[in-house]
Each structure stands twice: as structure tokens, then as C-alpha cells.
C-alpha positions as CSV (number, residue, x, y, z in Angstrom):
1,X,-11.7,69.1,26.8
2,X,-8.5,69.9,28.5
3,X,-7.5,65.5,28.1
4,X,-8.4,66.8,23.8
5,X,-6.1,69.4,24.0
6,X,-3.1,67.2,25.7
7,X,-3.5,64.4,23.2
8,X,-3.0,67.0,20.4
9,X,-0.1,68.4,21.4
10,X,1.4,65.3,22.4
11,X,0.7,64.1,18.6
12,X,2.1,67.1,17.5
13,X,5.3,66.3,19.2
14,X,5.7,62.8,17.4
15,X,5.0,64.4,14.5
16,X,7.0,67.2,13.9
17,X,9.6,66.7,11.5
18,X,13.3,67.1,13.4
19,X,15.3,70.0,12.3
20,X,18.1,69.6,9.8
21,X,21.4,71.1,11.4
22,X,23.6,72.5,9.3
23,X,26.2,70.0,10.4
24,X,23.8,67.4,8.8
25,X,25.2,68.7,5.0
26,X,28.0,66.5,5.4
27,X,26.4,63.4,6.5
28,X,23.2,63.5,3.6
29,X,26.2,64.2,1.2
30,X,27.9,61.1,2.3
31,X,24.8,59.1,2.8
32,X,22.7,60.0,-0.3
33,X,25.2,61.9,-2.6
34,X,29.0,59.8,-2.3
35,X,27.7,57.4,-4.5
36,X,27.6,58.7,-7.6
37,X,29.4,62.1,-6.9
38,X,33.6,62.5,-6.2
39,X,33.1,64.8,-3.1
40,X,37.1,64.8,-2.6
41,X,39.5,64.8,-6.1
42,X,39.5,61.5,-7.1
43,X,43.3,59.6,-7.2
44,X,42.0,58.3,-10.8
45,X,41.7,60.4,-13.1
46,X,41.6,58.2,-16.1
47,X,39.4,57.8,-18.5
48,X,38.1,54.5,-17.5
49,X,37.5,55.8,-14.5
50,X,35.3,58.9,-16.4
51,X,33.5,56.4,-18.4
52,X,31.9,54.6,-15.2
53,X,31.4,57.8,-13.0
54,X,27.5,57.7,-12.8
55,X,27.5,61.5,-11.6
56,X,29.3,64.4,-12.2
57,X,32.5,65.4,-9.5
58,X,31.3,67.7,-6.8
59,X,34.9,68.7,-4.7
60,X,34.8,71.9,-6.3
61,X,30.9,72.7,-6.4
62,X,31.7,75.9,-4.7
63,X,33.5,77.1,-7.5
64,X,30.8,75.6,-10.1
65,X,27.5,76.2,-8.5
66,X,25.0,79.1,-7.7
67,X,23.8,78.1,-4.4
68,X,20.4,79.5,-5.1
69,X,19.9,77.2,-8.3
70,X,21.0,74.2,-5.7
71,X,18.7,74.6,-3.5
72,X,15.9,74.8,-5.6
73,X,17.4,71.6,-8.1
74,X,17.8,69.3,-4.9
75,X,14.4,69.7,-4.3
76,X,12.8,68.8,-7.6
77,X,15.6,67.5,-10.1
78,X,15.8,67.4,-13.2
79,X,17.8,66.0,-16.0
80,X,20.8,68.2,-16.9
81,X,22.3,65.6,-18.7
82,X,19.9,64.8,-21.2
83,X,21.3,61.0,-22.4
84,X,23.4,60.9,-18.7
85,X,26.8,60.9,-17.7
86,X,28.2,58.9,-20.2
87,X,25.8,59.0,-23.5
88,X,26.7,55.7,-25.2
89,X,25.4,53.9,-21.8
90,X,21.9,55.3,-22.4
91,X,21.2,55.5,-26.1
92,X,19.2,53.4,-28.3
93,X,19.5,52.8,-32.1
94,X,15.7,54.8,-33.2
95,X,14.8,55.0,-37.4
96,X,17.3,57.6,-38.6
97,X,19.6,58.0,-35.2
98,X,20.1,56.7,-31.8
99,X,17.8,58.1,-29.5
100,X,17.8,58.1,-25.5
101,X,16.8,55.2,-23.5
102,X,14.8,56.6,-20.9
103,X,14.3,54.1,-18.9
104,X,18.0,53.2,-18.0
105,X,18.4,56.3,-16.7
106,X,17.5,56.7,-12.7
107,X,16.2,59.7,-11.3
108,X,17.8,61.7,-9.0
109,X,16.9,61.7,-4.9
110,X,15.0,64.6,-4.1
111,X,15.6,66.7,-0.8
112,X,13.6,67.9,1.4
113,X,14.2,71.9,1.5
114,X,15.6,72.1,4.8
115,X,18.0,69.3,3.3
116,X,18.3,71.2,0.2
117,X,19.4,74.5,2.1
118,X,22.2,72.5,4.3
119,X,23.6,70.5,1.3
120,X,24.0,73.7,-1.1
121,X,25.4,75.5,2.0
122,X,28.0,72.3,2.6
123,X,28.4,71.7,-1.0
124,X,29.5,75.7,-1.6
125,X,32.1,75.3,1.0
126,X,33.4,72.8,-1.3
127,X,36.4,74.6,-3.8
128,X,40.1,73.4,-5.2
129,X,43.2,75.3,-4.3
130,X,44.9,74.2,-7.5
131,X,43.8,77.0,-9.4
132,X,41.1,74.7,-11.1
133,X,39.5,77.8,-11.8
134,X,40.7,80.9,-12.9
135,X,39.1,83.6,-11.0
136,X,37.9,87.1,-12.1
137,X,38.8,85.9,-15.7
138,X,35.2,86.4,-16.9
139,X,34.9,90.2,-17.8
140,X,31.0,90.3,-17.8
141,X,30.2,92.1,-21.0
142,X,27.0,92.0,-22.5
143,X,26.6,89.8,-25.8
144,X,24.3,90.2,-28.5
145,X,21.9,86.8,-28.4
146,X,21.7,86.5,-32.4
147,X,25.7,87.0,-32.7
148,X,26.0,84.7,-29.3
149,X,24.1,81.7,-31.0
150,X,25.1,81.9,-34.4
151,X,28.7,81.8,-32.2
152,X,27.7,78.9,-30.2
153,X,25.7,76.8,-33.1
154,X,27.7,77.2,-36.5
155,X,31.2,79.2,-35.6
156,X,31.9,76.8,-32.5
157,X,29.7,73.7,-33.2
158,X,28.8,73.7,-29.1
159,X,25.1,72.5,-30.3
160,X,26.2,69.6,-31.9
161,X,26.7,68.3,-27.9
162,X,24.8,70.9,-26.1
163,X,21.9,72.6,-26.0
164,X,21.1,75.8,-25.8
165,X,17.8,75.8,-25.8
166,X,14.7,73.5,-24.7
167,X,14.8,71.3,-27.8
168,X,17.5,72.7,-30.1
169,X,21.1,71.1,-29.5
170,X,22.4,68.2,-29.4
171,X,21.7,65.8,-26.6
172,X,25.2,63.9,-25.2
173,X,26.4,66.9,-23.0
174,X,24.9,68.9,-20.0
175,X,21.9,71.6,-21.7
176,X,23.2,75.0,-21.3
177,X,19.5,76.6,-21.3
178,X,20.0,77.1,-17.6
179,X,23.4,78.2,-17.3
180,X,22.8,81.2,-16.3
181,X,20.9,80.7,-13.1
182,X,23.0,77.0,-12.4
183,X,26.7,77.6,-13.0
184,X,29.3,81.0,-12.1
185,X,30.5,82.9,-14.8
186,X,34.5,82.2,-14.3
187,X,33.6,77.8,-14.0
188,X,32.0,78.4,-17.2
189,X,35.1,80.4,-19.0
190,X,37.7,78.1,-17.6
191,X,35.9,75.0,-18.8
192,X,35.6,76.1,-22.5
193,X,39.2,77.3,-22.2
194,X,40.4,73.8,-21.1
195,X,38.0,71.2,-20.4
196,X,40.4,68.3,-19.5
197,X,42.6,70.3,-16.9
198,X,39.2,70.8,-14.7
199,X,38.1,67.1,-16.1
200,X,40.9,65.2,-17.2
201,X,40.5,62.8,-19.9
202,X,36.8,64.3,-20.8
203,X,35.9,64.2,-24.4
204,X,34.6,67.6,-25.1
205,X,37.4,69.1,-27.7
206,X,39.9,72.2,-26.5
207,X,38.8,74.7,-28.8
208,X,42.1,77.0,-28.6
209,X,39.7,79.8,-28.4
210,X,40.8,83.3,-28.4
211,X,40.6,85.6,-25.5
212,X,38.0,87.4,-27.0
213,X,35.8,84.4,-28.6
214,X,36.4,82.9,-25.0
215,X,34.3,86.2,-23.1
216,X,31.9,86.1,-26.1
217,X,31.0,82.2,-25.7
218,X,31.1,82.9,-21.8
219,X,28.9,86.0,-22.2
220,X,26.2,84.2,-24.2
221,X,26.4,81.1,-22.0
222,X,25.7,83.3,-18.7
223,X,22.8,84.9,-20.4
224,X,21.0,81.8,-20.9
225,X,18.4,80.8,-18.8
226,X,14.8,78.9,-19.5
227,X,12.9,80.7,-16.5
228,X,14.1,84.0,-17.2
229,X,13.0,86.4,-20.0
């Protein structure tokens, strides 16, 4: 009995998984991540060089991100991006308009949750000091959801790239039917105020919104999300 009990617990030794450290965030990052992802501001910023980035830049996640909606994504990803990074790479010509290409588009690694939790933690330590962001900018006031999406879909034309909703939007931009729980409040105003000085050379249009249209797209942006009713 007692030779039983040692051959257990020796097994039980091998295997254990080994802890993730939270020093390991850097190295999964630049093992699994550095790839695809900008973890440091890119010298180019040209738009060649946006047109063959397979994944969005992460040196200013911190300032992008919820970390609670991170951890959970690394885990089991999905698409944000519903035709990928750069559209035209992963369309198709269908009967009455080009259609997605699924199977040129690779999934994402998943992460184990201790990984997950050490990689948000490391990627929310990630920010710019060149006032990428504008901080506090986002006032936080309620919008009204019919007023917000007739805003977003025929006033703006947002859904003619994004979605704001499972199946309503277009297709060629990152769905926004999760914004609320993925990305802050103030990366979400300073984006629609001026896309190309967070992403230079990016091809979604600076509106030249005012102050106030800017809080109201921002407001109904922030109150999307899928899970949450």
C-alpha cells in the first residue's frame, strides 16, 4: 500500500503542470505573439508596411485593452477582424459580392489561463508617452441606442466597415459588438477623432467629427457589447 501511495505522488510530481511566473509575460509575448504583433513602435510606419502586418500593433495595449476581456480572448479567440488584417488578402469574388475566404485566414494560438493572466498583465504594462491617446477626453454620458445606431449606420456610415452587431455591418474592419467589454473608452474616442495619428497611413477616413458627435459615437460604441444585455 504505502509502495501505491509513493508511486502516486511521484507521478503527480511529473505531472503537474509548472507555474507561469509573471516574468514569463514577456517571453510567451516574444515567443508566440512578436510575430504578427509590433510589441515596440515600429520605425516604419508606411503603408506598405500596414498592408503586410498580419496582426494588429500591441506597444500601446495598455492604453487599448480591458485586461479582463484579454484574459478571457487569449484563451479562446476569436475573430475580431472578420475578413483579417488587411481585407483584400482574404476575400473571394461570391455571386453578387466578394465574400471572405475562410480558409486563408489562420487561427489565433490559444493560451493557457495562467498564460492568459501573465500576458494581459505584461501586455497592460504596455502604453506610449506620445500622447497617442488623449486621456480623460471621453466624458462618459449615456447615449440613447436607437439615436447611437441610426448615428453609427446612416449619419456616419461606420457599418459600411464595421459592425455593430452580430451580423449587421460591414465586414473589412474590427466588429465593434464587443467594444464595450474589449477596448477603454478614451482609445476608442481618440481613434475616431484621428485614426492615422494612432495608425499612420490606416485607411479608415478622419471624419472631422465634432466634439459632441465625437462623445455621442464614443458613448454608443462603449455601450456595445454581445454578452451583455
Amino acid at each position: 500500500m504505502k509502495r501505491q501511495i509513493f508511486i502516486a505522488a511521484s507521478i503527480s510530481l511529473f505531472t503537474t503542470a509548472t507555474p507561469v511566473l509573471a516574468e514569463d509575460g514577456d517571453s510567451i509575448l516574444n515567443s508566440k505573439c512578436s510575430g504578427c504583433h509590433a510589441l515596440t513602435k515600429p520605425d516604419d510606419l508606411s503603408l506598405d508596411r500596414l498592408w503586410e502586418r498580419k496582426g494588429p500593433d500591441l506597444f500601446y495595449a495598455g492604453d487599448k485593452f480591458n485586461k479582463p476581456w484579454l484574459v478571457q480572448w487569449l484563451q479562446a479567440p476569436v475573430p475580431i477582424r472578420p475578413a483579417g488584417e488587411f481585407y483584400r488578402k482574404y476575400v473571394k469574388p461570391g455571386e453578387k459580392s466578394d465574400i471572405i475566404d475562410s480558409s486563408k485566414l489562420k487561427p489565433h494560438p490559444k493560451l493557457s489561463q495562467s498564460e492568459a493572466e501573465v500576458v494581459a498583465d505584461t501586455l497592460m504594462t504596455l502604453t506610449d508617452s506620445s500622447n497617442l491617446i488623449e486621456k480623460g477626453k471621453f466624458k462618459g454620458e449615456k447615449v440613447s441606442a436607437s439615436m447611437g445606431r441610426m448615428f453609427f449606420t446612416k449619419l456616419r456610415g461606420c457599418a459600411a466597415c464595421h459592425s455593430d452587431s452580430p451580423g449587421k455591418g460591414g465586414l473589412s474592419a474590427p466588429e465593434l459588438y464587443t467594444a464595450g467589454s474589449r477596448l477603454q473608452p478614451d482609445y476608442i474616442y481618440s481613434y475616431t477623432k484621428h485614426p492615422q495619428k494612432i495608425d499612420p497611413a490606416v485607411w479608415m477616413p478622419r471624419l472631422e467629427l465634432s466634439e459632441q458627435d465625437l462623445q455621442r459615437l464614443t458613448g454608443y460604441i462603449v455601450q456595445l457589447d454581445a454578452g451583455r444585455d
